[in-house]
Backbone as numpy.savetxt, mean C-alpha at the origin, in Angstrom:
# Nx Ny Nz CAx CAy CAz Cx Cy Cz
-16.42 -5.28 24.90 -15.08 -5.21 24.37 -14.18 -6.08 25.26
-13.19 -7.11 24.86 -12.50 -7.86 25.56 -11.09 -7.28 25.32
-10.16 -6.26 26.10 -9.60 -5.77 26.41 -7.94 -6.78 25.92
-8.11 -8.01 26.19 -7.27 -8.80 26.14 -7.13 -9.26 24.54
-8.03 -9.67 24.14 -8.34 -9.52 22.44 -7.41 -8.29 21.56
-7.76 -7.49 22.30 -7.81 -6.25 21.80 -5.80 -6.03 21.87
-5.45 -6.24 23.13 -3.79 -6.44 23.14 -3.25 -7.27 22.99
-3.49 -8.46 22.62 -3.11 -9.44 22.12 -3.10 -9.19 20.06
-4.00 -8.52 19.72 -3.96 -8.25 18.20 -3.08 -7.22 18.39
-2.86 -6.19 19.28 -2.60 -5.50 18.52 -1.01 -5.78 18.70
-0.49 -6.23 20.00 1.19 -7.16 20.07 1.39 -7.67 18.53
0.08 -8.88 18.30 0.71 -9.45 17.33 1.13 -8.63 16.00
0.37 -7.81 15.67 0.51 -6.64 14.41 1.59 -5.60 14.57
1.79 -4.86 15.88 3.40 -4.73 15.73 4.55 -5.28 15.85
4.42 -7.01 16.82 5.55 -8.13 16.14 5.71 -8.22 14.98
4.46 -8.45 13.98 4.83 -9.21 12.83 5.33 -8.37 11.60
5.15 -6.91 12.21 5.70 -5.51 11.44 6.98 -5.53 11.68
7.48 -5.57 12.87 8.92 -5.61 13.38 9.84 -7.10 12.06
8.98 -7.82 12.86 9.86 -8.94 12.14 9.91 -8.72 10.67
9.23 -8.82 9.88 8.80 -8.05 8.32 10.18 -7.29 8.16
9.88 -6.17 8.95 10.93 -4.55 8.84 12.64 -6.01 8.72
12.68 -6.30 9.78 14.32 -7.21 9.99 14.83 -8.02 8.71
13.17 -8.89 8.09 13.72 -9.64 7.28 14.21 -8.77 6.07
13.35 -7.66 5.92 13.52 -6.81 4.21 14.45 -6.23 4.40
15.26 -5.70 5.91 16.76 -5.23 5.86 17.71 -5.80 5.14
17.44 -7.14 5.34 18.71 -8.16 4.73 18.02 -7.98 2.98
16.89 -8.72 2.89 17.33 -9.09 1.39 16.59 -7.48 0.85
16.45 -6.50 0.88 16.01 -5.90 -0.11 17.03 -4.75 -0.90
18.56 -4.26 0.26 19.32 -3.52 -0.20 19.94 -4.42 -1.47
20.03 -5.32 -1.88 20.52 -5.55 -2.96 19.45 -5.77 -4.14
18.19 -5.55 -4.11 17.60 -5.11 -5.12 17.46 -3.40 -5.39
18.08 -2.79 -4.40 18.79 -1.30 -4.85 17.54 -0.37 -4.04
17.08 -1.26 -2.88 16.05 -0.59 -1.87 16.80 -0.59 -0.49
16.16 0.34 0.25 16.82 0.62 1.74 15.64 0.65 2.40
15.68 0.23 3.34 14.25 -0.33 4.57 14.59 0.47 5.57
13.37 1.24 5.81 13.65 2.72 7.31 13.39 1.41 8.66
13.30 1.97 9.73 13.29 1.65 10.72 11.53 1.29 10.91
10.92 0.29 11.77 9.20 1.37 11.89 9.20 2.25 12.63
8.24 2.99 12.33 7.89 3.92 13.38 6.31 3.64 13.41
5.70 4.77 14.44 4.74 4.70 14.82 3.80 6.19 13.65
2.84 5.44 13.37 2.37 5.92 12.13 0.92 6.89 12.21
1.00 7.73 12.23 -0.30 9.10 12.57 -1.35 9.02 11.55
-2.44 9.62 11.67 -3.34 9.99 10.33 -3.49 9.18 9.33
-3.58 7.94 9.49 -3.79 7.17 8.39 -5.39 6.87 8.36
-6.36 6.55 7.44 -7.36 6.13 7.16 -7.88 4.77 6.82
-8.89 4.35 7.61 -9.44 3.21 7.12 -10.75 3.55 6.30
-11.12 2.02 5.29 -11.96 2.19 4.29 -12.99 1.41 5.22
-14.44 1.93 5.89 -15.38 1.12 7.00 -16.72 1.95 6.26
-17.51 0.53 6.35 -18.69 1.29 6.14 -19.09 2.33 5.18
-18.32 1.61 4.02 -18.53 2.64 2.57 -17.89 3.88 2.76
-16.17 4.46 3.66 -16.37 5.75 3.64 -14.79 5.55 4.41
-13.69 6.22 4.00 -12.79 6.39 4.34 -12.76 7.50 5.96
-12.38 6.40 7.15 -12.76 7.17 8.54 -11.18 7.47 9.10
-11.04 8.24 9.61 -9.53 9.10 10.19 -9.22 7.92 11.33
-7.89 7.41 11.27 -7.45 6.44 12.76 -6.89 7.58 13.50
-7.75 7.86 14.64 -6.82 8.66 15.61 -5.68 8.02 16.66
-5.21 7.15 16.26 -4.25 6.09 16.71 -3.13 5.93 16.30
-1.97 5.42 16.78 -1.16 5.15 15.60 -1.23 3.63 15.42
0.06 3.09 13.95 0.01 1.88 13.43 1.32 1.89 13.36
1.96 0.55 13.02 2.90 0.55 12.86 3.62 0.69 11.18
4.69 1.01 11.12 4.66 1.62 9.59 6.18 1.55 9.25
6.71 1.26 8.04 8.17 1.55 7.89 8.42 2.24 6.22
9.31 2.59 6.03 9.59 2.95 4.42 10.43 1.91 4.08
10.12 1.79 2.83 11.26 0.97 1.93 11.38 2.21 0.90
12.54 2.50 0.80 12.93 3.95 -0.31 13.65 3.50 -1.56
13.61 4.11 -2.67 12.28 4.74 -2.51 10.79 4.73 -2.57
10.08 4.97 -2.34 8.39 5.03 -2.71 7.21 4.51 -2.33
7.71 3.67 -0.74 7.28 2.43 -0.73 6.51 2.57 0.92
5.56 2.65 1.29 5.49 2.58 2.58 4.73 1.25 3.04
4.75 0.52 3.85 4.60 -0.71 4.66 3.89 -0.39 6.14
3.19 -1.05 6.57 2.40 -1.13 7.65 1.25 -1.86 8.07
1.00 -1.94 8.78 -0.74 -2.52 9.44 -1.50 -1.86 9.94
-2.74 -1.47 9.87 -3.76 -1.49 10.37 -4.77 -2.64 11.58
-5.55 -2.12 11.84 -6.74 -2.95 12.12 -7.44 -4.02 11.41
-7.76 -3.06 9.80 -8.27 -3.75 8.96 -7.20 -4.68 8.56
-5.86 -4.37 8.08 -5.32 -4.89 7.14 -3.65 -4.75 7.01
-2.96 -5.82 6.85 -1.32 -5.14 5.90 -1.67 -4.58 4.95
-0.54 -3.62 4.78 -0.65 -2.80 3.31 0.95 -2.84 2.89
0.62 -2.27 1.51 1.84 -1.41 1.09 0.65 -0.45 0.28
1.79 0.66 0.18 1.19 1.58 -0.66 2.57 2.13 -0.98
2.51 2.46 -2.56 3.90 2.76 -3.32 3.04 3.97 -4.40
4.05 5.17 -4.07 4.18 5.99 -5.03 4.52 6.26 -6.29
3.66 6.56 -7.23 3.87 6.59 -8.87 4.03 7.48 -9.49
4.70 8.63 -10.00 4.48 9.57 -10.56 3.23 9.45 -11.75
2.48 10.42 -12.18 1.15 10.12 -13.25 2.11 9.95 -14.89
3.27 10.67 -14.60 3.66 9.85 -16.32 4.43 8.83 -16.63
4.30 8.12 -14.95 4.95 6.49 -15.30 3.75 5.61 -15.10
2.58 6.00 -15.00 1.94 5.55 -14.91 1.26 4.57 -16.56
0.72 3.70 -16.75 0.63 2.79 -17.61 -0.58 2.31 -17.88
-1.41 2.04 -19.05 -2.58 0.73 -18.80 -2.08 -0.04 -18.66
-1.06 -1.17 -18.93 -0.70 -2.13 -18.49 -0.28 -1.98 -16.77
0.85 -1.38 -16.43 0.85 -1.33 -15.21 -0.55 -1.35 -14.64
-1.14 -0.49 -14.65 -2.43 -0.68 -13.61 -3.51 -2.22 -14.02
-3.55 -2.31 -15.28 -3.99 -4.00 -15.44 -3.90 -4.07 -14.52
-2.36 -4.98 -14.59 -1.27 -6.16 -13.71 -1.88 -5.40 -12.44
-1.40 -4.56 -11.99 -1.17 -3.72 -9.94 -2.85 -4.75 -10.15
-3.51 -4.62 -10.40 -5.10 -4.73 -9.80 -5.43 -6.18 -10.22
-4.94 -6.74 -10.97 -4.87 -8.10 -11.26 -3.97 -8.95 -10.27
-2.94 -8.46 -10.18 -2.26 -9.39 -8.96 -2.60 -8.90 -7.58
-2.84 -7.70 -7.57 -3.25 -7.17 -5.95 -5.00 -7.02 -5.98
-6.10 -7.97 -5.94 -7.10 -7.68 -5.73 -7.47 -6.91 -4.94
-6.67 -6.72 -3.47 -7.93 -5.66 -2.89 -7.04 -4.87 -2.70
-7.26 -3.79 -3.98 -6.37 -2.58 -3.86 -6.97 -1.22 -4.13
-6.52 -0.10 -3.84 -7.08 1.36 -3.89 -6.16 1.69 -4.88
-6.58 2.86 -5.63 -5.39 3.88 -6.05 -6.22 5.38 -5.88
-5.02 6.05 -5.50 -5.84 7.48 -5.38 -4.48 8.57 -5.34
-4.99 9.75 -5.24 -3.76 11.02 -5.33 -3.31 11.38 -4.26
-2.30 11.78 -3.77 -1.20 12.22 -3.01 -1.65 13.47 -2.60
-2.35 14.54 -3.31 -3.14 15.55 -2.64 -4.14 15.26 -1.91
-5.22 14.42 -2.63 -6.47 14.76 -3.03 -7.24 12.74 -2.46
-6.28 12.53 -1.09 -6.24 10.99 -1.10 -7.55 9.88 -0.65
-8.74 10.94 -0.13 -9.57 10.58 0.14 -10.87 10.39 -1.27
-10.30 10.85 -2.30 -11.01 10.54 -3.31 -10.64 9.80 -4.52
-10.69 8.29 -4.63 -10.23 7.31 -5.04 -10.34 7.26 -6.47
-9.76 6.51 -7.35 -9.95 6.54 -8.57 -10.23 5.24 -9.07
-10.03 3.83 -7.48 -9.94 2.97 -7.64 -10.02 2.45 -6.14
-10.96 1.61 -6.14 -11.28 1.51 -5.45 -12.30 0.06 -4.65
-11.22 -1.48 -4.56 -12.07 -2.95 -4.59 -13.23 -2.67 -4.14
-13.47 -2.12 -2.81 -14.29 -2.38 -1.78 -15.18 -1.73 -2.63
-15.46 -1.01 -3.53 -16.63 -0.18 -4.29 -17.02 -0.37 -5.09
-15.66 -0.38 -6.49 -15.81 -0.40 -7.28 -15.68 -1.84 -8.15
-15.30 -3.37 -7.56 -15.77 -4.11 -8.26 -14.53 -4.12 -9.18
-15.17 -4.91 -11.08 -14.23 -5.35 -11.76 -14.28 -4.16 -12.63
-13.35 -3.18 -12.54 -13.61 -1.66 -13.69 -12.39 -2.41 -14.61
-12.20 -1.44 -15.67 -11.31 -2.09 -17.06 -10.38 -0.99 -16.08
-8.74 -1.69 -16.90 -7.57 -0.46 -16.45 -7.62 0.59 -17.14
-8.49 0.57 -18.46 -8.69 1.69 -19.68 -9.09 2.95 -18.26
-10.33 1.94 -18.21 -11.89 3.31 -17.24 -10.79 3.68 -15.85
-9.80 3.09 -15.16 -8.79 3.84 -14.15 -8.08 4.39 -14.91
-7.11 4.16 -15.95 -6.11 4.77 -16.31 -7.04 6.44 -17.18
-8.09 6.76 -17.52 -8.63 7.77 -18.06 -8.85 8.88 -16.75
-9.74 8.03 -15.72 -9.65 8.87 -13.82 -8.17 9.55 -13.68
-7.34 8.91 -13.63 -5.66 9.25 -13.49 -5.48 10.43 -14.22
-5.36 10.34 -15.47 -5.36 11.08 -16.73 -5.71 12.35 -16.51
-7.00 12.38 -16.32 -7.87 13.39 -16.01 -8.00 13.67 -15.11
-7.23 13.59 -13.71 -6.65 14.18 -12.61 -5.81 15.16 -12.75
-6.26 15.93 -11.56 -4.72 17.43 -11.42 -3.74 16.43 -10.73
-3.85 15.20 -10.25 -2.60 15.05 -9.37 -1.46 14.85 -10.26
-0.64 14.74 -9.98 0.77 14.57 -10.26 1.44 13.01 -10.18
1.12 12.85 -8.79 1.42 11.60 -7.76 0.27 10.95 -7.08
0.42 9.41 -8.08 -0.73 8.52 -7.51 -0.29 7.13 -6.43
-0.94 6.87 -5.20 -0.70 6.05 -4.10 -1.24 4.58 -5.04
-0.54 3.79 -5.07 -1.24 2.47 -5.05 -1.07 1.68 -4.30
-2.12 1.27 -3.17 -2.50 0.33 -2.62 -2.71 -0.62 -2.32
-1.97 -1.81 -1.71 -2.55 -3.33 -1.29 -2.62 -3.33 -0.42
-4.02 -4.30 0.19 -4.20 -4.59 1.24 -4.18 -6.28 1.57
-4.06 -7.23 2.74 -2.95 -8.71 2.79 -3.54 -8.82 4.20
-3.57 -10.16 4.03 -4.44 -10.80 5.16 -3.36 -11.27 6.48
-1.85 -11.08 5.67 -1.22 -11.67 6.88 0.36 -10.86 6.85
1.47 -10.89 7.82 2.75 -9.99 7.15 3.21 -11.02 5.84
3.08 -12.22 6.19 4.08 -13.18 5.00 3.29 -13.10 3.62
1.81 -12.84 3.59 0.98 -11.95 2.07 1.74 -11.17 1.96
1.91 -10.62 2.56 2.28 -8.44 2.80 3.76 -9.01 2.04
4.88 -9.58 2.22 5.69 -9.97 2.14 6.34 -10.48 0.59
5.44 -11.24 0.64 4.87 -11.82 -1.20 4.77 -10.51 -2.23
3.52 -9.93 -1.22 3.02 -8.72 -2.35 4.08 -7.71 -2.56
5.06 -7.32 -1.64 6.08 -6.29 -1.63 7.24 -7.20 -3.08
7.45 -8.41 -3.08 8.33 -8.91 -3.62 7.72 -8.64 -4.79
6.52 -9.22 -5.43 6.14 -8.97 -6.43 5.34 -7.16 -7.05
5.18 -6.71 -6.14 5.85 -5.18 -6.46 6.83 -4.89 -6.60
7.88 -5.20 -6.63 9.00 -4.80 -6.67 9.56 -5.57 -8.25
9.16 -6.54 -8.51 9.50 -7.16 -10.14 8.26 -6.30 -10.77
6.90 -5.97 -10.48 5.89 -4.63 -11.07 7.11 -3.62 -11.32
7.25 -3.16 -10.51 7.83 -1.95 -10.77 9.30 -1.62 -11.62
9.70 -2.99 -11.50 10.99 -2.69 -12.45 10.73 -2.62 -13.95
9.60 -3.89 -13.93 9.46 -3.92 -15.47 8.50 -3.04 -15.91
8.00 -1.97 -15.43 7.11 -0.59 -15.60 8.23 0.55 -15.20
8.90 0.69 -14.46 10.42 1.41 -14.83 9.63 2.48 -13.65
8.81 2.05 -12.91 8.03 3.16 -11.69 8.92 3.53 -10.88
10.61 3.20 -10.31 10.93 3.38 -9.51 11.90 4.19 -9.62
12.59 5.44 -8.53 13.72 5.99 -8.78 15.12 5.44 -8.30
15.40 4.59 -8.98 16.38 3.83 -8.41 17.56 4.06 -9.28
């Protein structure tokens, strides 16, 4: 293990979270969103080795409100944005998985058991996810992107955010 590697990634992943968090202060309150502060982020899970494993670490992490959480990992940038199950859509989920290839969706209870899932599951129809959903007790489904860099992460938040207006997902 090269120790220096190791703090040098991980500087750069809470710089480039920080900076991220500064720029979406400015432009996102006038698309009718408010950007939290980061904080330092508990209990989150990575997808390794076929199997969602507990980070006993933290990450860095911020909200965009409503619904919206932002952060990095090891593996990856994310967002993950909250859906209620009766705004949920076949079209919406199409599009989410068509423009966000490597994405999860799963329940707000129940989050370790996916309904959707790149790293596994490949090219499924939005019919065969949107029926999983359906036929869930959850209520509230997480959808997932994962982004190779903050300025992806950045992109993908913007274009979630035109997703979500024209699917009406947001409480704004």
């Amino acid at each position: 293990m090269n120790v220096r590697e190791i703090h040098e990634f991980l500087n750069e992943m809470w710089e480039s979270i920080f900076t991220l968090n500064e720029e979406l202060k400015l432009e996102l309150p006038r698309e009718g969103f408010r950007v939290e502060d980061v904080e330092e982020a508990f209990g989150a899970y990575l997808f390794l080795d076929g199997e969602w494993r507990l980070m006993k670490y933290p990450h860095p992490a911020f909200e965009i409100k409503p619904q919206i959480e932002v952060g990095a990992t090891p593996e990856s940038y994310y967002f993950v944005v909250a859906v209620p199950k009766e705004r949920i859509s076949e079209n919406f989920v199409g599009l989410f998985v068509e423009i966000f290839p490597r994405s999860f969706i799963y329940g707000a209870q129940d989050f370790l058991s996916d309904v959707y899932n790149w790293r596994r599951d490949g090219r499924v129809s939005p019919t065969e996810i949107l029926e999983k959903i359906e036929g869930s007790s959850e209520n509230l489904f997480q959808f997932e992107a994962n982004f190779g860099s903050a300025g992806a992460l950045k992109q993908g938040i913007l274009r979630l955010i035109d997703l979500g207006k024209r699917f009406e997902i947001f409480d704004l």
